[in-house]
N, C-alpha and C positions, 0 to 999 in steps of 0.2 A: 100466258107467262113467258118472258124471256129466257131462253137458252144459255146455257154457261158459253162463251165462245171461250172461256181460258178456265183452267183449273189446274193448279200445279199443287203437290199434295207432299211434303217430308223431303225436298229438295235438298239432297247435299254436292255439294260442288267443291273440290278442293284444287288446292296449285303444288303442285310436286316440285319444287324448287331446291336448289342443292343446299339451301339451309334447314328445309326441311317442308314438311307438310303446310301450306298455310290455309286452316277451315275457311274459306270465302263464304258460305254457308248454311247454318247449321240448322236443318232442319224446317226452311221457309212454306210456308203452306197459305193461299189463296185463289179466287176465284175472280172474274169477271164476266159481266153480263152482257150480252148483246148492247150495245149504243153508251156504256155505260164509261165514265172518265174517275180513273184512280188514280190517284197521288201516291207516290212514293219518298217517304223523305226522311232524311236523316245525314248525316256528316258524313265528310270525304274517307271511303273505307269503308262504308257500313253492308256496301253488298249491293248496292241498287240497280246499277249498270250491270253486274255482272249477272243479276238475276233477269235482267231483261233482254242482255246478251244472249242467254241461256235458251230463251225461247224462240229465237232465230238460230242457233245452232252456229251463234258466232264467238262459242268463246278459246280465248287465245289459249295455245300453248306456250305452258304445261298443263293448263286450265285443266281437268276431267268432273265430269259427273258423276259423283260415285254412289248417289240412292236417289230415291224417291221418280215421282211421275210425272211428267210435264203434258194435258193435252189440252191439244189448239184448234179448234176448227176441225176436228174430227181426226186429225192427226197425233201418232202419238210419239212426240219429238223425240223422246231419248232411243229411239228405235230407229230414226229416219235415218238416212243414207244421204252425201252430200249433194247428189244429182236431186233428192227429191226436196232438199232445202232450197237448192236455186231455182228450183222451180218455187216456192212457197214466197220464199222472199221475192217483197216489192208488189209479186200479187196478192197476196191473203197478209201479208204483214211489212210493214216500211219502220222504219228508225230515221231521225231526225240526230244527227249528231251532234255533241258539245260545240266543238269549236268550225263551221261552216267554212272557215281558210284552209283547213287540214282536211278537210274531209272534199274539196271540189277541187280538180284537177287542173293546176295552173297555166298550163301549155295549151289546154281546148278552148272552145269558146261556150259559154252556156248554154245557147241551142245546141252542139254537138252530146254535152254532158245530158241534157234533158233526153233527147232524140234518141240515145243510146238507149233509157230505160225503157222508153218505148218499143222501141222496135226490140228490142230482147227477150219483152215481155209478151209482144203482140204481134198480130200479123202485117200490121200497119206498113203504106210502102214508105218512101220517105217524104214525101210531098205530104199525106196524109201524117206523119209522127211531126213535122213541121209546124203545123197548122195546130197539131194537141199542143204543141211546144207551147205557142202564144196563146193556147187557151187560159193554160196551167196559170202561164205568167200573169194573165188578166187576174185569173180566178185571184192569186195570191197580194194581189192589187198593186203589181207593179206596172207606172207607168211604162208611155214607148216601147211595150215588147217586143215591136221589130226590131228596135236599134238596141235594145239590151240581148237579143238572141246573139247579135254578133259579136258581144263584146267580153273580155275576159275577167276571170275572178277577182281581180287586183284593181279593176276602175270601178265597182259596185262599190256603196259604205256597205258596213255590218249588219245592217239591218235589211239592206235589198240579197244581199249574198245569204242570210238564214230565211229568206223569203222564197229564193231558188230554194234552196236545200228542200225546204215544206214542198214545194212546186214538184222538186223532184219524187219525195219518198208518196205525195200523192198520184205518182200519174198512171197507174193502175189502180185507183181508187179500191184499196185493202180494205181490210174488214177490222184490222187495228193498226193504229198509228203509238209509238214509241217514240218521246219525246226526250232526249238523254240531256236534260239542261237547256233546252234552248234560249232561254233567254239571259245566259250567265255574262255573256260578255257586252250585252246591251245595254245602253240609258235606260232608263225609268219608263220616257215616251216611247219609244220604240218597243221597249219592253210589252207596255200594255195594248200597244196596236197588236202584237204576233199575240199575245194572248186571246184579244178579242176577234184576231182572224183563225184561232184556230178553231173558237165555241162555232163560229158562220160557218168553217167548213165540216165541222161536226154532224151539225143543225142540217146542211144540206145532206150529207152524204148518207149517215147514219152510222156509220163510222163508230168505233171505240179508241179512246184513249189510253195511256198510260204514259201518266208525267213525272219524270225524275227530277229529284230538285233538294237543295238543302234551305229554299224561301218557303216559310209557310205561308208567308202572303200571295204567293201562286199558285198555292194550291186550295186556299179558301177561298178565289174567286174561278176556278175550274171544275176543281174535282167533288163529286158526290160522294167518295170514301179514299179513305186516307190510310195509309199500311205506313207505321213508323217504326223505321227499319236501323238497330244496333247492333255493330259486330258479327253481321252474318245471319241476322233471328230479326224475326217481327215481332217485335216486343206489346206494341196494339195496334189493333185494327179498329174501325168504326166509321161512320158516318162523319161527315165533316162537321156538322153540329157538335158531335159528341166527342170528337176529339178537341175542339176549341174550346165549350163550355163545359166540357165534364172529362177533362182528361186521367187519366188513371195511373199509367206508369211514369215514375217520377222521371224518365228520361223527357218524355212528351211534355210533363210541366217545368223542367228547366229549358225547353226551346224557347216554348211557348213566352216564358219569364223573360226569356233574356231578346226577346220583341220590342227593339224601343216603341213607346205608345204616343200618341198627340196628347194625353191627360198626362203626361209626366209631368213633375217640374223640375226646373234647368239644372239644379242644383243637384238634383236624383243622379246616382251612379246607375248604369245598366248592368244586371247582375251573371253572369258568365257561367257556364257548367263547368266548374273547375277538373283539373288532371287531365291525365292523357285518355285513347283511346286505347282499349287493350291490346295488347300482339296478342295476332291471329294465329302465329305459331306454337304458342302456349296460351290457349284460351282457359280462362278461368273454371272449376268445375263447377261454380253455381252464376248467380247470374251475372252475365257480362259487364251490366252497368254498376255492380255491388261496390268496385273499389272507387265511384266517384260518386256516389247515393248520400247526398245527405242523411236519412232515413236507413242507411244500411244494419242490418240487424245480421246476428251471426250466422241463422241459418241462410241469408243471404248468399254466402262467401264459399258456403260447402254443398249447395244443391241448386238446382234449373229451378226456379217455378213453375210450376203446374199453369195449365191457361184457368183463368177466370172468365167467367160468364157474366158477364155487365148488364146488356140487353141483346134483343134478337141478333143485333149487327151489330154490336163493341162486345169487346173482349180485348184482356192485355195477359200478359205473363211476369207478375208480383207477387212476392211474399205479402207486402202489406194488406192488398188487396183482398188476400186469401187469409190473413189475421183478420180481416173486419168484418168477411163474411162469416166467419167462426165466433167472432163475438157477437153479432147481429143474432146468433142463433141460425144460418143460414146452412145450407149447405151449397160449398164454394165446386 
């Protein structure tokens, strides 16, 4: 049986800002398994990045953690010290960032950016961090790695520059890789090439994923479980199957919905989750999604829902759910 390599367990994280507390948040709880690739997904705001932040001990101020347990690899993060973070990061844990412009250094040249991670991480001399450089590059399938080590951020397209990026956060080959969007600002083609290069480098390494994203079409051809994450809360969890075909909390089925399909027809309108997302400085006291639920009922509005138990691996957190297990005769 696989080992948990991540378990984070009533996670609260808040931003102390001079308007006031904002719950980034509230109470997240999940696991991951040795080699095992989870999807994270949900809209701009809903927590994703800053929960995966959180486990490299990168979050910004005013950022604090203010409850629960975060452990990684035997580590247990909210206790770590920053000395024992930089040592963690890059070895045992890499991130892949949104925008691959903003995140690589425009004045170096990529072998210097690559070679850097190397040798900071390893005892490697230079000659030797070199030669990993153009490994990295091969592995990540970029042609000419000699002539692209020497060349800078600004002559790569988008697609070779988030190819470095992967190159870079793999080259002490971690134990989980952190993917914060990476394929947000790519084409379609390029898109599904880094998708299919990261299942290969998966596949070789043994490696664990965790992919941020607000496509669910990225993450039904990736991940084997899926955490859909609103205003702070994962509202369900489950297997990728069972979030697609048997979804549960009506945030998951208005995504889901609003997917345009190849059986459409032309004439079909695509249906949208209407309203806003809540402020996180006055969060609602029942469920976060109640004030845009088609389905919203009053207890909605005034209490959390209780987690529902679906099967062994889904569960969500719904009122309705827990009305049907009550009518079912069940106990929810």
């Amino acid at each position: 049986m696989s080992e948990k390599l991540l378990e984070i367990k009533d996670e609260h994280l808040s931003f102390f800002t001079p308007a006031g507390e904002v719950k980034a948040l509230n109470g997240v709880s999940f696991s991951l398994d040795e080699g095992e690739v989870l999807g994270i997904v949900g809209e701009s705001g809903s927590g994703k990045s800053v929960t995966a932040y959180s486990i490299m001990g990168l979050t910004a101020y005013p950022g604090r953690l203010i409850g629960g347990t975060i452990r990684f690899n035997g580590h247990q993060v909210e206790r770590m010290s920053e000395k024992e973070f930089r040592k963690m990061r890059g070895n045992e844990v890499s991130i892949i960032f949104q925008d691959p412009m903003t995140s690589l250094n425009p004045v170096y040249t990529i072998g210097n950016q690559i070679e850097e991670v190397i040798r900071l991480h390893t005892d490697k001399s230079k000659g030797e961090a070199r030669a990993r450089a153009k490994e990295l590059l091969e592995l990540v399938g970029i042609n000419e790695p000699d002539k692209r080590l020497k060349q800078y951020p600004h002559e790569l397209s988008g697609g070779m520059r988030q190819r470095v990026m992967i190159a870079i956060a793999l080259a002490c080959e971690p134990k989980l890789l952190i993917a914060d969007e990476p394929t947000t600002a790519l084409d379609v083609t390029i898109q599904a090439q880094i998708l299919e290069l990261m299942q290969e480098l998966r596949q070789k390494m043994g490696m664990s994923i965790i992919m941020i994203t607000h496509d669910l079409g990225v993450v039904a051809s990736m991940c084997e479980r899926i955490a859909v994450m609103y205003a702070g809360h994962i509202v369900e969890y489950g297997s990728t199957d069972e979030i697609f075909y048997h979804p549960s909390h009506e945030y998951t089925k208005g995504l889901i919905g609003s997917i345009p399909k190849l059986t459409t027809e032309e004439s079909e309108r695509l249906v949208p989750i209407e309203g806003q997302p809540v402020d996180l400085l006055n969060p609602p006291a029942g469920c976060p999604f109640a004030p845009r639920c088609r389905s919203c009922m009053k207890v909605c509005l005034r209490r959390m829902p209780p987690k529902t138990q679906l099967s062994d691996t889904h569960y969500s957190y719904c009122w309705l759910r827990q009305k049907e297990a009550a009518e079912g005769g069940e106990r929810a």
